[in-house]
N, C-alpha and C positions, 0 to 999 in steps of 0.2 A: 504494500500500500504506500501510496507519495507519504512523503515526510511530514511533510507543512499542508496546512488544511490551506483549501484552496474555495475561495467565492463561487458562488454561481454567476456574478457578472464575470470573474477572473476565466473562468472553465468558459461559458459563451465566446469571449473575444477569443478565445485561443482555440477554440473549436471553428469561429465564422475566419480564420485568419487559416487553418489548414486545409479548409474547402474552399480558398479562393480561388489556387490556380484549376480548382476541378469543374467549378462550376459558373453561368453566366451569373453576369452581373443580377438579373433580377430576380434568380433563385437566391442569391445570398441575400439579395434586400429582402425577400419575403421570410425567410430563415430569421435574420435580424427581428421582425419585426411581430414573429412568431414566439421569440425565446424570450425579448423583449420582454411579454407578460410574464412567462416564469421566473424572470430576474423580478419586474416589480413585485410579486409574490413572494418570493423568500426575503425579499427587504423586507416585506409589511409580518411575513412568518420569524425574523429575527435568526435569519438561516444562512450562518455564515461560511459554513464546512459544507463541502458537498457530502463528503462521507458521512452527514448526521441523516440524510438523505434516505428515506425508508416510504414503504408499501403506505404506510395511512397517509404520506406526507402529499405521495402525488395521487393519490385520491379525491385528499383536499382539493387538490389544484384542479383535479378535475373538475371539482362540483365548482368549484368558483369559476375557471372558464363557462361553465352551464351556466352560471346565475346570470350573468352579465348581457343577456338576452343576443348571446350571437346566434348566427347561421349554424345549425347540426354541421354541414360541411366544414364550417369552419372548427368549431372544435375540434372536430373530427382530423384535420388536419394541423393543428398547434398543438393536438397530443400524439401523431406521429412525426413530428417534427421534432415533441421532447423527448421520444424515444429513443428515436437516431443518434439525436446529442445525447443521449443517456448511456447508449450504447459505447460512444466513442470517449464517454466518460470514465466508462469502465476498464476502457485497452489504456486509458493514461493511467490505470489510477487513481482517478480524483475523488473514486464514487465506489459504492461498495458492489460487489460481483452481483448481479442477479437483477438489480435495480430496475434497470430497463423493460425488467419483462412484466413489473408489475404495470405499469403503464396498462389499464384497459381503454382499449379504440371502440367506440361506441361506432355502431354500426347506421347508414345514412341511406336512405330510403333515395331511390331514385329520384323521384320529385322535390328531393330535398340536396340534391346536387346540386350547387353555384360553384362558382369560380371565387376564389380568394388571393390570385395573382395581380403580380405588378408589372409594368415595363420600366426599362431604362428612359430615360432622354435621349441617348444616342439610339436606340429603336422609335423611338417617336418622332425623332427629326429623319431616322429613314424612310420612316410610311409618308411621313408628310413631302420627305423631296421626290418620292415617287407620286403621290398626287399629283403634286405641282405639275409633275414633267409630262407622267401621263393621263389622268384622269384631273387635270383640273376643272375646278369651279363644278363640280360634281357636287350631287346629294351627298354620297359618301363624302367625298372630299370635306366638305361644310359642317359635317355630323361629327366626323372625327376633329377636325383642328379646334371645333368650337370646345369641344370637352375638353382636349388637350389643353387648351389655351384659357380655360375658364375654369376648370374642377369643377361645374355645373352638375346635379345628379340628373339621371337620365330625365325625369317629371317634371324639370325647369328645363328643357330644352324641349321637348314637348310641347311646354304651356304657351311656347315663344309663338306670337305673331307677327306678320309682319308689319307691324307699327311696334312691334317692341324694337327691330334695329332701327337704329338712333345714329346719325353721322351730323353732327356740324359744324361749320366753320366759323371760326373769330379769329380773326388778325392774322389770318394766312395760314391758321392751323387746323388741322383735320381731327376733329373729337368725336370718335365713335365709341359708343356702348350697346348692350344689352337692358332693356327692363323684364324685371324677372317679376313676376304680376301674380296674384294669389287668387283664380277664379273657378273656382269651386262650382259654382251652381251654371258653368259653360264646360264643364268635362277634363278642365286642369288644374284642380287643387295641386299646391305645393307641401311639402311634409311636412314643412315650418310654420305651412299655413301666411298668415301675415307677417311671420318675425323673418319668412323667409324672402321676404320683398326686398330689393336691392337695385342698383344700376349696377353691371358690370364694365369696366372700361375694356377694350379691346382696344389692345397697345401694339399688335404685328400688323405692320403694313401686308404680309403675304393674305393674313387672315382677312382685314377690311376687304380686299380687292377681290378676293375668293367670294368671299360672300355676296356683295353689291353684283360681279358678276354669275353669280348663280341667280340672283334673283331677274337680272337683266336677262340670262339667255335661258336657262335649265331650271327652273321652279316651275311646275305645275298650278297656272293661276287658277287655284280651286277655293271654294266657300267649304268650311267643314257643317254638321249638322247645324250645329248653333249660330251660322252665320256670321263667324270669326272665319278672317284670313289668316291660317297660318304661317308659320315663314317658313318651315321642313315642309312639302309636302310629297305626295305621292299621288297618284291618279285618283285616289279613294276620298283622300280625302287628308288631314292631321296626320301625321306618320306617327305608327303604332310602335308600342313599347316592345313588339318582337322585331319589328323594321331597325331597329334601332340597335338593340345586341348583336341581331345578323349583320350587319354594317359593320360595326367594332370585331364582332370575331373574326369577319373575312379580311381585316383592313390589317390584322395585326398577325394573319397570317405570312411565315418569312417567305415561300416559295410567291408570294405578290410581291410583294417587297423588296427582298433582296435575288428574285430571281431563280433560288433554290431550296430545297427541301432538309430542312436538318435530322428529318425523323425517317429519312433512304425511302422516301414516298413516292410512286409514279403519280404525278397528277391528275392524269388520264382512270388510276386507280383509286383515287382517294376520294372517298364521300365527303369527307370535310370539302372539297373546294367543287364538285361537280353536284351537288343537293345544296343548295342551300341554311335548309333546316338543321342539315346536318353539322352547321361550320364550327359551333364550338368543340368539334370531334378533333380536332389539330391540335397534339399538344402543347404549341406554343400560342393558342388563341387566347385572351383575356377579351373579359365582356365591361362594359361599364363604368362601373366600381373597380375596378381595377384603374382605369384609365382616371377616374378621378384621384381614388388613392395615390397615382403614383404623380396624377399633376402637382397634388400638394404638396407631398414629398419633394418635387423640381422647384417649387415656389421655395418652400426652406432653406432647398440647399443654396439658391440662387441667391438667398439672403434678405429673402423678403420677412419681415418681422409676422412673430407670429399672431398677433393683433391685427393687422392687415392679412394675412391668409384668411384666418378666422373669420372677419368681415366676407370677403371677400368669396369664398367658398361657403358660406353660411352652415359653420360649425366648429362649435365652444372651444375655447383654448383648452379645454382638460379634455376632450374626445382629441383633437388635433394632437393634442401629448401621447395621448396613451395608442391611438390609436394609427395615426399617419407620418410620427419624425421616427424613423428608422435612420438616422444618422449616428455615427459613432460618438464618446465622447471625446477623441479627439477630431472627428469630423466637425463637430459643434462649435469646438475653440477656435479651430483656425477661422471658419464662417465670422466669427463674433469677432477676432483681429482686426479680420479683411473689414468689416461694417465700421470699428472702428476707427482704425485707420483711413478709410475714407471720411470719415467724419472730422478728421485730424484731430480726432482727442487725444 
């Protein structure tokens, strides 16, 4: 057994630092920010040794991951993510033999499948330079950069009409936004409801131009039931909350993207990309919530304060903490330098 008792933030960073050259970048983010809770967890259980580390202890963790009203899939997957790490806690040492197997995976009914994935920035600026280049000013095109670009959840991109984009000019400057608008009794209540009302500023010139020309060449100028113009639309009418995941799964698929297949796929054979229905079947596809999760996360690291995310994204600085900064703590310090410094304090 190691010598010295060893943290469970200590055993994480040393665990996320030997699978980095193994795995992509946003497997290690989702990893981070999976382990994340069972580090806040043994802070709050006063659990300093991994070696004190026993069968009732992640039990506990278990039910506490449950209370905290997530997705079955998602627990389902941060308790075999502590497995893994529990596993490779035990080849170092850090944890006592067996540990790992106490871990029980609760098992997740089909229907209760979602996705709890992230992407990089550097995969989100490739989907997006493939838009540009080849499907610009597209429906997809418009659906993806807006969430990228906004961390909007999918029910406020939804709600958007077209009187919510917003562009104008003063003193030579181009000010566009989003109104995110709470209408309930016309078919798009927001989860916030009223608290979730905001302007969004939309600050990428790629984005303003995407968008103004999609509405100029490629929107379907349709009336939905309640006689709101949309700004998404489709032939039907308001573009539907599965139009919408389909779009994000296929958009974040790599063989569109970057051309090729990481999972030795013939395209020709693969239902994720020839069914539609099928696309989250790719296992590099993320839907939604992911794409928001990981805008935030890009908002953070980019240095944007977390009072302005929180605004901005409409959601609490303690969900934003707990749930979306996957940065390291010395990823944090140097961010706060850099802000510094620019501020020339």
């Amino acid at each position: 057994m190691h010598d010295s008792a060893v943290t469970p933030t200590s055993a994480v960073e040393q665990y996320l630092e030997a699978r980095e050259y193994e795995l992509a970048e946003s497997s290690i983010q989702n990893m981070r920010y999976r382990l994340k809770q069972f580090t806040k967890w043994a802070e709050m259980k006063e659990l300093t040794d991994m070696r004190e580390l026993n069968g009732r202890h992640v039990e506990q963790y278990k039910l506490w991951r449950q209370d905290d009203d997530l997705a079955p899939i998602t627990v389902q997957q941060q308790l075999q993510t502590l497995r893994v790490f529990l596993k490779w806690c035990e080849s170092q040492e850090f944890a006592q033999p067996g540990v790992a197997d106490l871990v029980r995976i609760p098992t997740v009914s089909k229907a209760n499948r979602t996705r709890d994935d992230a992407i990089s920035s550097v995969t989100a600026n490739d989907i997006l330079s493939f838009f540009q280049k080849y499907d610009y000013a597209s429906r997809d095109h418009v659906v993806f950069h807006l969430l990228w670009h906004t961390g909007i959840r999918l029910g406020s991109l939804r709600a958007l009409d077209l009187s919510d984009w917003c562009v104008e000019y003063s003193d030579g400057r181009e000010d566009a936004y989003l109104a995110i608008r709470h209408r309930p009794n016309t078919g798009t209540p927001l989860k916030l409801q009223e608290m979730g009302e905001r302007n969004i500023s939309i600050l990428d010139k790629d984005l303003i131009n995407a968008v103004q020309d999609y509405i100029d060449r490629n929107r379907a100028e349709i009336t939905d039931d309640n006689g709101r113009e949309p700004l998404i639309t489709t032939n039907q009418g308001r573009i539907s909350k599965n139009s919408v995941r389909y779009t994000v799964y296929r958009a974040t698929h790599p063989c569109q993207y970057r051309g090729e297949c990481p999972h030795d796929r013939a395209e020709s054979d693969c239902d994720a990309r020839s069914n539609v229905s099928e696309a989250s079947k790719c296992p590099s596809a993320v839907g939604p919530h992911a794409i928001r999760r990981s805008a935030i996360t890009a908002h953070l690291d980019a240095d944007v304060p977390k009072e302005i995310a929180s605004e901005r994204m409409a959601v609490s600085p303690d969900t934003l903490e707990d749930h979306y900064d996957v940065r390291t703590n010395e990823q944090k310090r140097t961010r706060r330098q850099r802000y510094l410094h620019d501020l020339n304090i």
